[in-house]
Structure formats: C-alpha cells, structure tokens
C-alpha positions in Angstrom: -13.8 11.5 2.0 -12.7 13.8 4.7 -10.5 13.7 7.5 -13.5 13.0 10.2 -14.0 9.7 8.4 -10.0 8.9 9.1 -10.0 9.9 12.9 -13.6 7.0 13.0 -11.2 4.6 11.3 -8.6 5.4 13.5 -11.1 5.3 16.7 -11.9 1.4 15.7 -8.6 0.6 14.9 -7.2 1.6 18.0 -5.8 -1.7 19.7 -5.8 -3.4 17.1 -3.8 -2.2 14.3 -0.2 -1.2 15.2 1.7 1.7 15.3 4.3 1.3 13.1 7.4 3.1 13.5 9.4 5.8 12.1 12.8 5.0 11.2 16.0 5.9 9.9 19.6 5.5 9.5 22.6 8.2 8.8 23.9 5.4 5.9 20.7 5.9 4.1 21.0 10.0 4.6 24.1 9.8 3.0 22.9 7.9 -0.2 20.5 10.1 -0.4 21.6 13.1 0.1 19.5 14.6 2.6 17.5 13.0 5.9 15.6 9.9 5.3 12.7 8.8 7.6 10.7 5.3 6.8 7.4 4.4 7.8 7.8 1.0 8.3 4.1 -0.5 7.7 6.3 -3.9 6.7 6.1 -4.2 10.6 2.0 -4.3 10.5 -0.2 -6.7 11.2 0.5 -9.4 7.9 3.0 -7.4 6.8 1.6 -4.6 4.9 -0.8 -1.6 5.3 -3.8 -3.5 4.1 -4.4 -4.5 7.5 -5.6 -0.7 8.3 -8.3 -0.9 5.3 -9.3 -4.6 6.2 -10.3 -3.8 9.5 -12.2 -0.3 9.1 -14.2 -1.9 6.4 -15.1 -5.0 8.3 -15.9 -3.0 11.2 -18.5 -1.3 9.5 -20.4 -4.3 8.2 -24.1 -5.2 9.2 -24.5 -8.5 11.6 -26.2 -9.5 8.5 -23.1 -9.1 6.1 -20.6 -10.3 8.7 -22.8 -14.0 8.6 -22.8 -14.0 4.4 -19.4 -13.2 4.1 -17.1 -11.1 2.2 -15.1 -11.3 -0.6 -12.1 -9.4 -2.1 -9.4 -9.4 -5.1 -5.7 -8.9 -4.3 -2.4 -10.0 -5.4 -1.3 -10.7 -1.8 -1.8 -7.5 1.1 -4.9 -6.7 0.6 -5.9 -10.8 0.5 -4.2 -11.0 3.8 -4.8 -8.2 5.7 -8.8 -9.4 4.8 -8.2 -12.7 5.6 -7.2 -11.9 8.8 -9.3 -8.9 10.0 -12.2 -11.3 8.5 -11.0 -13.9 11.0 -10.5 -11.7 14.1 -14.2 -10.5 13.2 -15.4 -14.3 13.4 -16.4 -13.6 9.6 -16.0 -16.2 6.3 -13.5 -14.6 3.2 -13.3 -15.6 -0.9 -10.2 -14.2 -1.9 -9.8 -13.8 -5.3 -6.0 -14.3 -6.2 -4.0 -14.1 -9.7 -2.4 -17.3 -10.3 1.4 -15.7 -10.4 1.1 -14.4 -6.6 3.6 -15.0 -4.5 4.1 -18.8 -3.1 4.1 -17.0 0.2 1.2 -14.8 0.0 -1.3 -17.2 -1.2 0.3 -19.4 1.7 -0.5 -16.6 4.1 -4.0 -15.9 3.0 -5.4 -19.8 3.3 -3.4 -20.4 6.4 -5.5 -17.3 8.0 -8.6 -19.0 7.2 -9.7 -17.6 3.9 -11.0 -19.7 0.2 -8.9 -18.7 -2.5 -9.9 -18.3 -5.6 -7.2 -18.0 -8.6 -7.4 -16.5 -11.6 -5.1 -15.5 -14.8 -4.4 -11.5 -14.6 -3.6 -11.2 -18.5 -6.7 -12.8 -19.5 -9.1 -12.4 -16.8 -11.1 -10.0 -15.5 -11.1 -9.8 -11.6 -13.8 -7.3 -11.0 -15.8 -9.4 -13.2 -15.2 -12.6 -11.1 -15.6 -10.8 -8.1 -19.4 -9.1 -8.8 -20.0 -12.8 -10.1 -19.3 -14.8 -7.1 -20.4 -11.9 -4.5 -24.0 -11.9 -6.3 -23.8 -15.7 -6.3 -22.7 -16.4 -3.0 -24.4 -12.9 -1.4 -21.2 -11.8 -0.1 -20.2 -8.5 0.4 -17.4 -6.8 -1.6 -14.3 -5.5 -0.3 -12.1 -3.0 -2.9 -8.4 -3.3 -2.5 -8.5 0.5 -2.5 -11.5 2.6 -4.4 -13.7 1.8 -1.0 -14.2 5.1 1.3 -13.8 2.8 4.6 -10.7 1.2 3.2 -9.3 4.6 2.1 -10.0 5.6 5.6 -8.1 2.8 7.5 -5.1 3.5 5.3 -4.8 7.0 6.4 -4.9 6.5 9.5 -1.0 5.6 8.6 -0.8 9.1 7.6 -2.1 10.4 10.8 0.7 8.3 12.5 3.4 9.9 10.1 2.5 13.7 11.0 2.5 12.9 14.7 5.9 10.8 14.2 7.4 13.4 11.9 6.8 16.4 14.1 8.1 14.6 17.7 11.3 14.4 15.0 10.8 17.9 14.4 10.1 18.1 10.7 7.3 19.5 9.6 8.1 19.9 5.7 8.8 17.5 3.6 8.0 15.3 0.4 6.1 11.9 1.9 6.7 9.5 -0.9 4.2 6.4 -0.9 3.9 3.3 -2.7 1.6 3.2 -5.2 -1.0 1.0 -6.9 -4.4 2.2 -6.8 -4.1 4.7 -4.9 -5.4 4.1 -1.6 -2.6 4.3 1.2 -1.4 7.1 -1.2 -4.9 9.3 -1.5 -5.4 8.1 2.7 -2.2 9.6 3.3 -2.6 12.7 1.5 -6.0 13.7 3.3 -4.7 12.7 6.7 -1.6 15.1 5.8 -3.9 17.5 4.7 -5.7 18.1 8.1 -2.8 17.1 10.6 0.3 18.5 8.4 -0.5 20.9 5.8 3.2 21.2 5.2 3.6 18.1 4.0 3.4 16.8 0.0 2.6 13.3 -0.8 4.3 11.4 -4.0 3.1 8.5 -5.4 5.8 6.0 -6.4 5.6 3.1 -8.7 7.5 0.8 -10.9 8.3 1.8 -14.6 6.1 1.0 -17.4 3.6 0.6 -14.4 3.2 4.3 -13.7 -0.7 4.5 -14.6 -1.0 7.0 -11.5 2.4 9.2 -12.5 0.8 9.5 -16.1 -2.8 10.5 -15.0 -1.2 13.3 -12.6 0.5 14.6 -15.4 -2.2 14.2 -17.8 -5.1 15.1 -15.0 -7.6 12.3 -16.7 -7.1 8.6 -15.7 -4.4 6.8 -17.5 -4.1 2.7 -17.8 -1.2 0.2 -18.2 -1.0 -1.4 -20.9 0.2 -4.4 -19.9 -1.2 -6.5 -16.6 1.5 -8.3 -15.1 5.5 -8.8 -16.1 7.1 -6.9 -13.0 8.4 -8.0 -9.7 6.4 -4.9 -7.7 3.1 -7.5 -7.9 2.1 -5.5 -4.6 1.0 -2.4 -6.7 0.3 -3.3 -10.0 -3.0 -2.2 -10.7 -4.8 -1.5 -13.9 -6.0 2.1 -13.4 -6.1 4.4 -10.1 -9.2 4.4 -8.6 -12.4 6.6 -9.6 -12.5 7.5 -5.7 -8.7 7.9 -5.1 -7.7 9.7 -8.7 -9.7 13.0 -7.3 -8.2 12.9 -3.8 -4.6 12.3 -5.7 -5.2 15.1 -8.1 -5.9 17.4 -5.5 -3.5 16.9 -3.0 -0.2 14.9 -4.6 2.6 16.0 -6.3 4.4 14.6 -9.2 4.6 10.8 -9.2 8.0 9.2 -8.7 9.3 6.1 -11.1 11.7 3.4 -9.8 12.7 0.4 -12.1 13.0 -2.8 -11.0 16.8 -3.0 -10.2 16.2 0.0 -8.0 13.4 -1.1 -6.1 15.8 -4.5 -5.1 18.6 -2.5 -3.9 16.6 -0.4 -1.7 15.2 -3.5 -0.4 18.7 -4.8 0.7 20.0 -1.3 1.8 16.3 -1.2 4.1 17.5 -4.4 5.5 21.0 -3.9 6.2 20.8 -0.3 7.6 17.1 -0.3 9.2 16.7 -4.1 9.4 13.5 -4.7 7.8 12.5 -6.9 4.7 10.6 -4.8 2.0 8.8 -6.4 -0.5 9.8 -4.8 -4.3 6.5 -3.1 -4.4 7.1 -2.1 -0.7 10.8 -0.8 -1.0 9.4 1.6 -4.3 9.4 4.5 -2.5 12.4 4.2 -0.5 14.0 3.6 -4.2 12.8 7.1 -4.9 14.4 8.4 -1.9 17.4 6.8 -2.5 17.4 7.0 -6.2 15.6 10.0 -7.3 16.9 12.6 -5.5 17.4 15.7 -8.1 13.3 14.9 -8.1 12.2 15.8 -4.6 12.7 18.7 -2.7 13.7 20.1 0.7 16.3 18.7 3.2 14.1 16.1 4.8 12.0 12.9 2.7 9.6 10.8 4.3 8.8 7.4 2.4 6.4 4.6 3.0 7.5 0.9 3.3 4.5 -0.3 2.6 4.4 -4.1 2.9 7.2 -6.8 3.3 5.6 -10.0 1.9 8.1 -11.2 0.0 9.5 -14.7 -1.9 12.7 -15.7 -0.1 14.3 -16.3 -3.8 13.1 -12.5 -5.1 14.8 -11.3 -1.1 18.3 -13.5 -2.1 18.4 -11.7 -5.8 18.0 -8.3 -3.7 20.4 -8.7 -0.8 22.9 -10.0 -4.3 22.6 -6.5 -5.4 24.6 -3.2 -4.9 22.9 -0.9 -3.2 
C-alpha cells in the first residue's frame, strides 16, 4: 500500500464520490478546549465513507467479475456503499448482513438493489459464509476493510483532509478516526503520510470494543471478546485487519476510547452545532475530541464523522442527552 495507489483511487473516484466538507463550530471549541474541525463523511454518498472503498474496488473488477457478481459482509456502510457503487456499475451484490443491523440499513441496502443475506454475529461466522457463497455462486469478494483497493478509496478521505486542513491553515494536529477494522483509519494515515507529514492519526472506538487501541499498545493483534452488545454496530469488528494492523502500527498514535453515553452526546452536540446526524459509531471520534481531551495534543484536532446511518429511536435517546 502506498500513496500512488490512493491518488489511482482518487483518479476513478473523481466525479463520483463527494467531497465532503470540513467543518466546525466555536461551541464545540469551547467543549473541547481547543479548535475542532470535522470531516463530515456522514454527508457521502449513503451516508458513510464506505462509498470511497466500494467504488475503487469495483472499479477495478474484470468484465468477467462485474457479470458474476460480488459479494460482501457488513453491518450496514460497507453493505450500502456496495450496494450502490455495484448498482452504478450495472453489477449484481449478496450482502451478507447480521440479523441485529439497523432497520434502516438493511432497508437501504435492498432498496439499492442488493440480496441480503442475514446471519447471527455471536454464533456465526461471516467470513465463513461469505467464502461459502462467493465459491458457490462465483462471485467475487469484497472486504469491508483488509482489501488494498478498499483501503485506497478510503484514503482518498485523507487526501481531502490535508488539502482542507491546510486552506484552514493547520498543518499539525491529532486526526482522530473511527475505527473498526481499520481501513478509513490505516487509508487516512498513508494519505497523511505523503500529503501532511505533520499530521498523527488516532483510532477511536467504543469501550470494551477497543481491539485496535489494545493491539497498538500491545504491537501484536488483539480480539474482542465479545461480538456484538454496543450501539457503535458501525465499527464493531472482531480483530484489525492483517493489511491495516501494519499500516496502523506504523503510522498511528495511541487509540482513543469513548463509551457509549459519550458517543450519543457527541452525536446531538454534531447536530445542534454543525447540523449533521452521526451515527454512534460515526460520532466516536468526535466523542474523543470532545471528551478526551487531557489525551490529545496540540491546539488544533481534526476528527472523522464517519457515517450517519442511524435508527431514528437510537437519534431521539441521543438528542435526550446532555451534551
């Protein structure tokens, strides 16, 4: 993976994907402490990054794969940002979903065209299903995030934050992404590498879901123990990625944990003072900007709000919170 790869991603991107903006508010300096700018990728195409990852992948297929299909496990982006890149590129989709999505992403994926298939996250394996039904059905894979072309399409968010950050004239600062697997988080970091080398990236993630926090700190992979039980279902992930754990190692700083009460009020203080809707997994690293400020450094903290598919009764119990 290297920033050449990125800048092709971004070359077959370009109008297509969106360029999300850079925002900010003097309320949410104030809570925390020091200036606050959000990448608002809530705003992208299905509302959430994945859209980036979906379409460099699928761009890169064979005529040959494009006509057999592809198929692809997510809780909800990921699912929807293939669904519809798949449908733009006139090419069929499996989706393989966990039965306690959200009502609203599994609405989203079928109503862009794709077959979902559920499954029970605690006691099922989705790789498993996924190699099964791709050999059966000769359909081509697509990884949520350990895929070099997906990596790539996600960082092309990072080249977008190191032009935005410098026309607002900072050019150090902690860039704190939400994490799961560690895509948007490792594309970020090697975008930031080549185009802002004064930047450092933080993963954030929910506690006792903070596989990629614990394998920084460790330097060897870490799992969760448990699969499912948080409302961040955005970036729950079993493990960081063999690809993206490398890239993370080398390039990110110490991961940053949010609990769940702090992940809904950053979603209502992102919708009252920026006016956006964050999903909890999407608002994590704004909680860490907020929320975890004797943790990050410098006068200036740029954060990722990464996807903003979310359940209008989990949005109600956020905007009923204190932020």
């Amino acid at each position: 993976m290297d920033i050449d790869r990125i800048d092709a991603a971004a070359a077959r991107l370009a109008g297509h994907a969106r360029r999300t903006p850079l925002l900010s508010s003097p309320f949410l300096d104030e809570i925390a402490g020091r200036r606050v700018l959000v990448k608002a990728e809530c705003l992208q195409h299905t509302g959430s990054f994945k859209f980036r990852g979906a379409w460099s992948a699928i761009s890169k297929l064979t005529p040959e794969e494009r006509a057999a299909g592809i198929i692809a496990f997510s809780s909800g982006n990921h699912a929807q940002g293939i669904a519809a890149a798949a449908k733009m590129h006139g090419v069929p989709a499996v989706i393989v979903m966990p039965s306690d999505a959200p009502a609203a992403k599994v609405a989203g994926t079928r109503g862009l065209g794709a077959e979902v298939v559920p499954y029970d996250r605690a006691t099922e394996d989705r790789d498993e299903i996924g190699a099964r039904l791709a050999a059966e059905r000769g359909l081509t894979l697509v990884k949520p995030f350990d895929e070099p072309e997906v990596i790539a399409g996600q960082g092309t968010c990072g080249l977008e934050i190191a032009e935005q950050a410098a026309e607002a004239g900072v050019t150090e600062a902690d860039v704190i992404v939400c994490c799961g697997g560690g895509g948007l988080t490792s594309g970020i970091a090697l975008a930031l590498e080549a185009r802002a080398p004064g930047m450092r990236v933080r993963p954030a993630e929910p506690e006792g879901f903070d596989d990629v926090t614990r394998s920084l700190a460790s330097g060897e992979i870490e799992s969760n123990a448990q699969l499912s039980g948080n409302i961040c279902d955005a970036i729950i992930t079993p493990r960081p990625g063999n690809i993206t754990f490398p890239i993370m190692k080398r390039l990110c700083g110490p991961g940053l944990v949010v609990t769940e009460e702090e992940a809904l009020r950053a979603m209502h203080a992102a919708f009252r003072h920026l006016k956006i809707v964050a999903e909890p997994g999407g608002a994590v690293a704004l909680a860490a900007a907020l929320y975890r400020g004797s943790e990050i450094e410098g006068d200036a903290v740029i954060c990722t709000v990464s996807g903003g598919n979310v359940d209008p009764d989990v949005f109600r119990r956020a905007l009923d919170t204190t932020f």
